[in-house]
Backbone as JSON, one array per atom type, in Angstrom:
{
  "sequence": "XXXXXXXXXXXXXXXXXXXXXXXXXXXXXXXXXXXXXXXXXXXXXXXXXXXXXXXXXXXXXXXXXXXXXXXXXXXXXXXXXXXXXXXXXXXXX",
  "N": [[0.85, -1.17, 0.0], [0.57, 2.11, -0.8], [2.55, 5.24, 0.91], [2.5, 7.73, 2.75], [3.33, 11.45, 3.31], [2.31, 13.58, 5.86], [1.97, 17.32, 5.61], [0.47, 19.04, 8.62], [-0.38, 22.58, 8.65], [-0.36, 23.95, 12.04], [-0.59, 26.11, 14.43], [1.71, 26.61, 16.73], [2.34, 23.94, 17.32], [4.29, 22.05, 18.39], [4.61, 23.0, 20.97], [2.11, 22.01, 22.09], [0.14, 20.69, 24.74], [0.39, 17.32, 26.4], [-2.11, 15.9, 26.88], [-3.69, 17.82, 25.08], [-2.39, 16.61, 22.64], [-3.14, 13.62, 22.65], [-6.38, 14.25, 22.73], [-6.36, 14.75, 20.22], [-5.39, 12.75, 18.81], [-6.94, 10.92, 19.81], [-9.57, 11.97, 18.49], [-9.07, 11.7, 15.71], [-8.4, 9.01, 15.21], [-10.99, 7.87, 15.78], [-11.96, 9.07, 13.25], [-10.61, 7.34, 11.25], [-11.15, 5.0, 12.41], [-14.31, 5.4, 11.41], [-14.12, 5.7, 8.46], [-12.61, 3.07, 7.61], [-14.51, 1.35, 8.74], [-16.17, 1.76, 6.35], [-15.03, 0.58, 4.41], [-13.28, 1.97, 3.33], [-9.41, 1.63, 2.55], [-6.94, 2.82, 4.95], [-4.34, 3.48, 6.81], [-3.17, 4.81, 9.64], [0.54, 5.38, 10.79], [2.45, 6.91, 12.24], [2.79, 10.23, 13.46], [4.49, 13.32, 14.43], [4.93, 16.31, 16.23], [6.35, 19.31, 16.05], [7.64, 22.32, 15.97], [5.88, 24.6, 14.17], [3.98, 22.65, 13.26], [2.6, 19.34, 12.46], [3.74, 16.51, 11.51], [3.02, 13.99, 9.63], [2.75, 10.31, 8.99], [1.23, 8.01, 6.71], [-0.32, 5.17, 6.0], [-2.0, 4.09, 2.78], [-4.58, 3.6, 0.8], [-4.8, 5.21, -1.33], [-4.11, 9.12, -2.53], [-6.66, 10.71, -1.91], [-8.01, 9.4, 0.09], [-6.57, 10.2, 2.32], [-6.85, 13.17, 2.13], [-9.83, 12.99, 2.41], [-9.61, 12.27, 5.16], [-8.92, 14.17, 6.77], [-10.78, 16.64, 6.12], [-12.97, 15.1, 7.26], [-12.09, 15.15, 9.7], [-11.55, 17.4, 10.5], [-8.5, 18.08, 10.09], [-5.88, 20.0, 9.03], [-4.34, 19.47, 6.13], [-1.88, 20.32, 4.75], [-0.15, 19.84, 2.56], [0.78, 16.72, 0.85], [2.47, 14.08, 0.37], [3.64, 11.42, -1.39], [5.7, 8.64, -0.07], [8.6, 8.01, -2.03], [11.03, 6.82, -0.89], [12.75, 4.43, 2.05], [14.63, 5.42, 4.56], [16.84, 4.52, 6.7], [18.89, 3.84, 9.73], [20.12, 1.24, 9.94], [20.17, 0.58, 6.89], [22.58, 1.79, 5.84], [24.81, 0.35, 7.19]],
  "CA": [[0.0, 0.0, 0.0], [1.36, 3.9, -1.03], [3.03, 5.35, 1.97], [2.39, 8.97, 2.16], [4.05, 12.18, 4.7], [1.39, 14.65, 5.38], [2.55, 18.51, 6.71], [-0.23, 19.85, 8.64], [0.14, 23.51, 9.86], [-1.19, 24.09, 13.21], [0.53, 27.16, 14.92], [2.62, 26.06, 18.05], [1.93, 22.5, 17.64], [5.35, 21.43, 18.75], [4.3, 23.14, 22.19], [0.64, 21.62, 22.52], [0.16, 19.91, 25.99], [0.35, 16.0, 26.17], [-3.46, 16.24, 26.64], [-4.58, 17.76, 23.54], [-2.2, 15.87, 21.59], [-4.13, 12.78, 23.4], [-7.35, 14.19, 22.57], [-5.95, 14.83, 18.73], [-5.26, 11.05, 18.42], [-8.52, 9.96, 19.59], [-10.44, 12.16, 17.42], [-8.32, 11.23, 14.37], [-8.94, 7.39, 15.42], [-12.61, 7.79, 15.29], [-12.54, 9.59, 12.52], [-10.28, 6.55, 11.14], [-12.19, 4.13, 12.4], [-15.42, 5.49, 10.96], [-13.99, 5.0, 7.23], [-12.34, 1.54, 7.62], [-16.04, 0.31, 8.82], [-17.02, 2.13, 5.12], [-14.4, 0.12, 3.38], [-11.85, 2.66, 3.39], [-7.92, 1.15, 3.33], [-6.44, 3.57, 4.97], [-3.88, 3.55, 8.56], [-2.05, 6.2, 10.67], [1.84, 5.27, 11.13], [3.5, 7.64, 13.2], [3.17, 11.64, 14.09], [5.37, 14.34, 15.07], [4.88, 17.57, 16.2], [7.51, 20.08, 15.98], [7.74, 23.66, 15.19], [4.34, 25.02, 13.76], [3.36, 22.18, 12.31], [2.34, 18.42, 12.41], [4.11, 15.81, 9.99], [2.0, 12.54, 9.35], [2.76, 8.87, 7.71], [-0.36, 7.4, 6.88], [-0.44, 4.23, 4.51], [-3.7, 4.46, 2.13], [-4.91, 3.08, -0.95], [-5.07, 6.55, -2.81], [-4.26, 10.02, -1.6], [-7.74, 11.02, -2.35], [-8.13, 8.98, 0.9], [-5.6, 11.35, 3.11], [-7.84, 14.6, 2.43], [-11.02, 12.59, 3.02], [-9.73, 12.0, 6.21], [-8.12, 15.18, 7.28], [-11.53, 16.92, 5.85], [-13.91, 14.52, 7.77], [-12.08, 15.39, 10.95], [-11.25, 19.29, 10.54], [-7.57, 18.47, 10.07], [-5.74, 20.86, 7.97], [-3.66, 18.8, 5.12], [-1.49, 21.44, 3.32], [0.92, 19.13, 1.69], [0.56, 15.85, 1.0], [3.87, 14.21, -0.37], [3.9, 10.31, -1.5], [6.86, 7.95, 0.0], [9.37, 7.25, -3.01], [12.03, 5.63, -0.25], [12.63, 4.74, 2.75], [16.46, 5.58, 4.66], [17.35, 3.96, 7.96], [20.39, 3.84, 10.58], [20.36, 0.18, 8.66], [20.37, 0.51, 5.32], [23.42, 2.49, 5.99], [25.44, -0.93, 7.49]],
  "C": [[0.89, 1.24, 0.0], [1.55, 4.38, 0.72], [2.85, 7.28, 1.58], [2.58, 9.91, 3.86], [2.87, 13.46, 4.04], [1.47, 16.09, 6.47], [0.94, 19.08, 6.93], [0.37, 20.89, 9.7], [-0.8, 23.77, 10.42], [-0.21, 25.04, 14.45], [0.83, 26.67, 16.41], [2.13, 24.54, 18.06], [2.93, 21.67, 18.24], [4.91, 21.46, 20.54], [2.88, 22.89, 22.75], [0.99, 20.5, 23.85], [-0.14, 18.37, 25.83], [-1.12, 16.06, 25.69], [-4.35, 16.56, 25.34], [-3.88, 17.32, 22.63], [-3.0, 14.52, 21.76], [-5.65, 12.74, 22.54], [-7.35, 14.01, 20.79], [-6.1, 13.46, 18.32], [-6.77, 10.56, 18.23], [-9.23, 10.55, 18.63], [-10.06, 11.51, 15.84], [-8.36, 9.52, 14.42], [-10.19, 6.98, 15.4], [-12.89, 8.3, 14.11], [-12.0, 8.14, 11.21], [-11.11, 5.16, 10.83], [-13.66, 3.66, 11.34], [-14.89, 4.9, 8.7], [-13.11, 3.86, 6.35], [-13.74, 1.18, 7.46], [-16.27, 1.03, 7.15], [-16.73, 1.2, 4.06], [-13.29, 0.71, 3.16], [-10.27, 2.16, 3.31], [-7.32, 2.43, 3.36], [-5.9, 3.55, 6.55], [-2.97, 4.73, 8.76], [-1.03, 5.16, 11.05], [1.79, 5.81, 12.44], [3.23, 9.06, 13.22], [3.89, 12.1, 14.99], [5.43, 15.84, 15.21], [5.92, 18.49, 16.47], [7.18, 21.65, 14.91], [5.6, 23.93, 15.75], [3.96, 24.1, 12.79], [3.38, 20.42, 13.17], [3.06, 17.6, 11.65], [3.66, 14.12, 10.4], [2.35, 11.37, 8.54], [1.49, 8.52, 7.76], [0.23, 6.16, 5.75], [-1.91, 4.24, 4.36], [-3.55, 4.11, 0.65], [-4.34, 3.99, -1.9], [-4.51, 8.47, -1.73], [-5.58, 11.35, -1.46], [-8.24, 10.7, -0.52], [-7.81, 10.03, 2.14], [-6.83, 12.98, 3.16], [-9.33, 14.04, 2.79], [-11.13, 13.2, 4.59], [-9.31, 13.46, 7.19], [-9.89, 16.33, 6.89], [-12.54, 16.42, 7.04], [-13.46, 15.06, 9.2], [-11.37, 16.81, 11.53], [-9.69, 19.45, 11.09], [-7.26, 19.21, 8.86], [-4.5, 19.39, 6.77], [-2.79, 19.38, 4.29], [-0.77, 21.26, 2.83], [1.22, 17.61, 1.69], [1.18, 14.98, -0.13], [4.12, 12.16, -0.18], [5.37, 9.91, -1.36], [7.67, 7.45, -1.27], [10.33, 6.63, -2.57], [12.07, 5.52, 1.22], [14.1, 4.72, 3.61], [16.03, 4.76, 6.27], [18.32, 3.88, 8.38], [20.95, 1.78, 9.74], [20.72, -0.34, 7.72], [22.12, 0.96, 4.86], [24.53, 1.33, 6.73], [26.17, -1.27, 6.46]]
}
């Protein structure tokens, strides 16, 4: 499945309190949730907040999928940049 890094800006998001990153998750897991049960393929990786902004892996069928989901749950999406590799402390052995 396409692997895709998605920048959302969200001003001081680096400095948001455990808490509403917490609450962030869950909403974004229900909102998740809700379009798996539709049929949806589409999962949340990993997030990192830093700076003024958000940066997102998601794997997903399509990236048609990605703004669905960022839409359905009044995240912002303002760059949305398909995986062409992936580097590791590893690969580098």
């Amino acid at each position: 499945m396409p692997q895709y890094v998605i920048e959302r800006e969200i001003p001081g998001a680096g400095n948001l309190p455990e808490a509403e990153l917490v609450n962030i998750s869950k909403h974004s897991n229900g909102v998740l949730d809700a379009m798996r049960g539709e049929g949806s393929d589409i999962e949340w990786v990993q997030s990192f907040a830093a700076g003024d902004k958000i940066y997102c892996v998601y794997n997903a069928a399509s990236e048609e999928l990605i703004r669905e989901h960022a839409e359905r749950g009044g995240f912002p999406a303002n760059k949305i940049t398909a995986v062409g590799g992936i580097l590791n402390p590893e690969k580098g052995q």
